[in-house]
Phi, psi and omega in degrees: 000142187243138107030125151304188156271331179252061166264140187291354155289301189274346173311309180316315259230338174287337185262350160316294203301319228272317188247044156072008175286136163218021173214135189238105180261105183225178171232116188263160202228150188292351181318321199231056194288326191303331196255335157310263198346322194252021133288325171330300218253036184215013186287014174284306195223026157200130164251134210258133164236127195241135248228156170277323184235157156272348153321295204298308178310285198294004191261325181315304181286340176287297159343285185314321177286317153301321194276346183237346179112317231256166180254128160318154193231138153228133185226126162231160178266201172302159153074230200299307204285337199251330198259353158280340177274002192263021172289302169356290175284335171295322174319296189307303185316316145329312200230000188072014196278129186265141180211153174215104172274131173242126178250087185304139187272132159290177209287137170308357198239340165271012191275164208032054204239331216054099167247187238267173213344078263202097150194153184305114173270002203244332153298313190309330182278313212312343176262356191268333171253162184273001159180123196240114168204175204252129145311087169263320200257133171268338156306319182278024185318300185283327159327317177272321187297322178293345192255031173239330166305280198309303190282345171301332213245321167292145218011207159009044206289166213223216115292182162197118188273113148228138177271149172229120158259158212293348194269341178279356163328290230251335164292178175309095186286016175056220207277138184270171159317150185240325185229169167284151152255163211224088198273118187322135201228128154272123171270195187262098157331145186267351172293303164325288179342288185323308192306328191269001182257262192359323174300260189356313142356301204242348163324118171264321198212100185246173189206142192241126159248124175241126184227217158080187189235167117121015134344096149301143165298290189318358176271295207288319158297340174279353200229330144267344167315301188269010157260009174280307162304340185267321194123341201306150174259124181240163179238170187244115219269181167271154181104335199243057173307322196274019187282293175270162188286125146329298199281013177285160173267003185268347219267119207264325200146171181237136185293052186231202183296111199066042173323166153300159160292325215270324172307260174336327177280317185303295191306336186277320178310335199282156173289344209181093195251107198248105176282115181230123206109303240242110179293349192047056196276196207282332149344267176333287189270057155023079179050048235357059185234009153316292215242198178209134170300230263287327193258353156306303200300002158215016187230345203234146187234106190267116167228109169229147173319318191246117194296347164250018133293353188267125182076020170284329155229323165260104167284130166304171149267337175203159178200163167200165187256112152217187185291130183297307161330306190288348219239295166324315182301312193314317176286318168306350179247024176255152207240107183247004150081022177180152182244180172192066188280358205250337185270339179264013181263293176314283193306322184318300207308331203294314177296317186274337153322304201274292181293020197283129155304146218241153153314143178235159164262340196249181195308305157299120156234109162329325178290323169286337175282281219294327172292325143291287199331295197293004175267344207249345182283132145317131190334330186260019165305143171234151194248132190234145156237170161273217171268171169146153150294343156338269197338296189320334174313298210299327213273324182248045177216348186238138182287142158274127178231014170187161173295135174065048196235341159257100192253091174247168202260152168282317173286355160091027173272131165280140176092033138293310176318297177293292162302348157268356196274344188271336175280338173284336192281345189293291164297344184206064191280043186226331197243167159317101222227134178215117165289166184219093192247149173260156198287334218252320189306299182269009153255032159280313218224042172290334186273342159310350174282002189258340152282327190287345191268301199290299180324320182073044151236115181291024150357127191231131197244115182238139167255109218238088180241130169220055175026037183194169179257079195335302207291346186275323203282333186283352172276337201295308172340294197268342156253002176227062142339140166101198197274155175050058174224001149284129161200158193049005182276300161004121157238180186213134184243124169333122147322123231251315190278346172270338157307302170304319200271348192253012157273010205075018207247185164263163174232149154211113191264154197226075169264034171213149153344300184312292185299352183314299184292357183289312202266016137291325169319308178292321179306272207305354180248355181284006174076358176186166203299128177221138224223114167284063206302120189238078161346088189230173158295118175275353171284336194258074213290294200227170144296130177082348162244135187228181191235116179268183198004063178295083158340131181301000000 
């Protein structure tokens, strides 16, 4: 049966094509069956990739919205389909990411019966998104979907929770779109500008921190070029390697999880700390013990999209609500009339020192893997993890050499990696997308390799297995001391390379150091989705950390 033409389903579905959505990730449900149909007929200009869990969808969509700016889309179904997706939405939120999850809904006239997967999206949502609400008038379709684009995309950006209950789907959906939305940016006062060259000015040991979302390349080069002419030393937030190229000389380190010492010692030290982007939540300041509220109230120049993000913990000596791009062009064009080429050479020596590879006890030394991937990979690979201590390898061994190459969660979600590494390869099937997944990390959302097959997006995966969930078992360790006092931590694992292979994909299992570039070498020339097993020591946890008395 076909569709009127002006159904609220299909308005929803002209104002995606209308703003430039050309990918849809869901798992489908009959809830929002009205809104499959007027994808049909647009599959010329959007392509629907359906996905195996919605965890694995909403991770897609959240990628995707990291990697172009733009906000991702996810369609889930009711009940279990919006609350498996909501890892999704704590992610965008977490990390700034603009997204828009659509949850088919029961019928407006069944509502408060408890009917059959029957929930409040805009309670279940309302803390997790910048706005969770329902399609009740369907003339009024487009209407919301354009303010759920704009509030996605405007200050802070974010997620947005909309419910379609099914049955107005299928009604008039009123006036279709006439344009994209073009969402309102804050810029910088030139009074400010000023203000902040003046600082810079009387600065002995400043510091430039670039975090946030929605980095233009061109702000990001411009802002490193010109703390590149100054001498600035600069940092990186956590989660946000790519904005600048790592090999720049000026390039200090990144603020994340097993900072440098020298990193940290440097940020308490500086006179004149200008934060751009970068909320500086608890990561970033090691648990907030970076910095000190009396001594902020004179050293830090705060500039972020959301305005309540600015004095949520540290007051500033100055702050402003702008565009992160607009606020980098702004900056770059200030002249403070003095360099500090002697302080950004120290810091440069201080990341490569720290990033040098480290001595192991097993066979694997992560630090030597990760330090190859970044010699053999193009600049323009983008490299994606989940959660894990895995991850501290790829983040301080392996280099970012261009904007917008890393896709990682801020919020510390396991199962993140792999799906988003399948929406990057989507969005960009010419260049190189390679997880850095921990074992217990890539089988919450492990069965996306049965998308990546279908799909023909060759994603290459190395599964980093040491049988176990480190990072929990090394807090068990260090705060629960003695025999038998490890529990639920273990795991027991699949052959990873017969796993792959029975999805269609390719396997390689790996247990040495030595063997790494072949058998990455081989994943990446298979012509298909391909899962790298990479064999490691749980005594060998992070770098410089190890987890003792491991049962045999």
């Amino acid at each position: 049966m076909t569709q009127p033409a002006n159904t609220a389903a299909r308005r929803l579905v002209e104002t995606l094509v209308m703003n430039g959505i050309d990918r849809v990730f869901c798992v489908p449900g009959e809830s929002y069956l009205a809104v499959l149909d007027a994808l049909a007929d647009v599959r010329d200009r959007i392509q629907v990739i359906a996905c195996r869990h919605e965890a694995g969808a909403a991770n897609m969509a959240e990628a995707w919205g990291k990697l172009t700016g733009r906000p991702g889309v996810c369609m889930v179904t009711r009940g279990p389909g919006a609350t498996h997706a909501s890892i999704g939405v704590h992610t965008a939120h977490q990390d700034s990411t603009p997204m828009l999850l659509f949850v088919g809904q029961i019928a407006l006239t069944d509502r408060g019966r408890g009917a059959f997967q029957e929930v409040d999206y805009r309670e279940v949502f309302g803390g997790l998104a910048k706005w969770a609400t329902e399609i009740e008038s369907p003339e009024r379709t487009v209407e919301v979907v354009e303010r759920a684009f704009a509030t996605a995309l405007q200050g802070r950006m974010g997620p947005v929770v909309i419910a379609l209950p099914e049955d107005i789907l299928h009604a008039d959906g009123g006036p279709a779109p006439i344009r994209p939305v073009t969402p309102a940016q804050a810029a910088l006062d030139p009074a400010f500008v000023e203000q902040v060259r003046a600082r810079l000015a009387k600065a002995e040991r400043p510091l430039l921190v670039l975090g946030g979302s929605g980095w233009s390349e061109e702000a990001a080069a411009a802002i490193g070029d010109w703390a590149e002419r100054l001498g600035l030393p600069v940092s990186l937030s956590f989660r946000r390697k790519d904005i600048l190229s790592n090999d720049r000389p000026n390039y200090a380190g990144d603020l994340g999880l097993g900072c440098n010492p020298k990193l940290t010692a440097r940020a308490k030290a500086a006179d004149l700390v200008v934060a751009i982007g970068a909320r500086l939540g608890e990561n970033p300041t090691q648990g907030y013990t970076l910095f000190d509220r009396a001594r902020t109230a004179e050293t830090l120049v705060h500039i972020h999209p959301g305005a309540e993000e600015l004095g949520r913990v540290w007051t500033p000596l100055m702050s402003a609500t702008a565009d992160n791009s607009l606020a980098a062009l702004a900056l770059s064009a200030i002249d403070p009339g003095r360099t500090w080429h002697d302080e950004a050479a120290a810091a440069h020596a201080d990341y490569q020192a720290f990033s040098t590879p480290v001595p192991v006890t097993g066979a694997v030394n992560m630090s030597e893997c990760m330090a190859h991937l970044g010699e053999s990979l193009p600049p323009t690979a983008i490299v994606t993890n989940g959660a894990g201590n895995f991850a501290a390898w790829l983040h301080r061994f392996y280099r970012h050499r261009a904007c917008r190459t890393q896709l990682a969660p801020t919020s510390g979600a396991m199962g993140y990696g792999y799906p988003a590494a399948i929406a990057a390869k989507s969005v960009h099937p010419d260049r190189d997308v390679v997880c850095i997944a921990g074992d217990g990390d890539y089988l919450m959302t492990g069965q996306e390799i049965a998308t990546a097959v279908q799909y023909g997006i060759n994603v290459v995966v190395v599964v980093v297995d040491n049988g176990t969930y480190g990072t929990i078992r090394m807090h068990q360790e260090g705060h629960y001391p003695g025999p038998d006092r490890v529990i639920a931590t273990d795991l027991r694992n699949p052959d990873f390379v017969k796993y792959a292979e029975a999805f269609g994909a390719f396997g390689v299992r790996c247990e040495r150091t030595e063997d790494f570039p072949a058998a990455l070498a081989a994943a990446r020339n298979a012509g298909r989705p391909a899962l790298v097993h990479l064999i490691t020591s749980a005594e060998d946890i992070a770098p410089n950390r190890t987890i003792t008395g491991l049962r045999s």
